[in-house]
Phi, psi and omega in degrees: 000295182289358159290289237257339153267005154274334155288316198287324201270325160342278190324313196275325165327317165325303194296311196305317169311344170262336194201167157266130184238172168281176174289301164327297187309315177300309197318292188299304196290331165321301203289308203275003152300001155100008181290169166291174174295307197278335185271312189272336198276332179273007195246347166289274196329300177329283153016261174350270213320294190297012195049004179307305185267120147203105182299350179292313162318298180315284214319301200285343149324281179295312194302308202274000164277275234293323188275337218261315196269308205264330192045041187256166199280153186322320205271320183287332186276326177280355178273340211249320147305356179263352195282325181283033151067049151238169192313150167316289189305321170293319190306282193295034085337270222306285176316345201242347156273323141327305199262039164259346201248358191248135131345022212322312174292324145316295185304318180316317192266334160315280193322312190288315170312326192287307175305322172296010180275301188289337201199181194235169176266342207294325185246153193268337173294295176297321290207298177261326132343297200279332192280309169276016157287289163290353162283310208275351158286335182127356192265106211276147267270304163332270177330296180335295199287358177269326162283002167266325170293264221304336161301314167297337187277311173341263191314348146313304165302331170303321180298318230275331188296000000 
């Protein structure tokens, strides 16, 4: 018994060594390598003690890939951390420390430059791609539509030149 919770806690070292994970996450790839229940909860708890597992790190991890790497909006970011199943509370910690040092209204207008790579604002059809292209980064809602007037008018003023 206690060999198989020195291996389980190996295996999750192993795993932590490559990349920072959740707590959920070691558990579940643990349950799926075939450990018992009582062998991953003492190879978690080691894990904790040694700080190898801290979900508060992962969260400020992911967080800071998702927006730095990824350019995505606060609500996406706070969703791709509850997915790796740490708490809702820890997740809006992590997001609300990250987007303290950020530009929200910058990054917003990155995405939309990328997006403006491929299409226009000129049809209500693109128009509307792009705006839930940017609901679905994460971006609130609001904005969005206040950086698309403004964009449209730009370009508007631009034909007119």
């Amino acid at each position: 018994m206690a060999d198989d919770s020195s291996r389980a806690y190996a295996a999750g070292l192993t795993m932590l060594a490559r990349r920072e994970l959740s707590e959920a996450q070691v558990r579940s790839r643990l349950e799926r390598k075939g450990y018992g229940e009582e062998d991953i909860d003492t190879a978690i708890a080691r894990l904790k003690r040694e700080r190898a597992i801290d979900d508060r790190r992962t969260a400020l991890a992911c967080a800071r890939t998702e927006v730095r790497v990824k350019q995505r909006g606060r609500l996406r970011v706070q969703r791709q951390i509850e997915s790796l199943g740490i708490a809702p509370r820890v997740a809006r910690e992590a997001v609300t420390e990250v987007f303290a040092d950020l530009d929200e209204g910058h990054l917003l207008e990155q995405a939309l430059d990328k997006r403006l790579r491929r299409g226009s604002l000129a049809d209500r059809a693109a128009a509307g791609r792009i705006r839930r292209y940017l609901l679905v980064q994460g971006f609130d809602p609001a904005e969005i539509a206040a950086a698309l007037r403004k964009r449209s008018t730009q370009a508007r003023i631009a034909d007119d030149d």
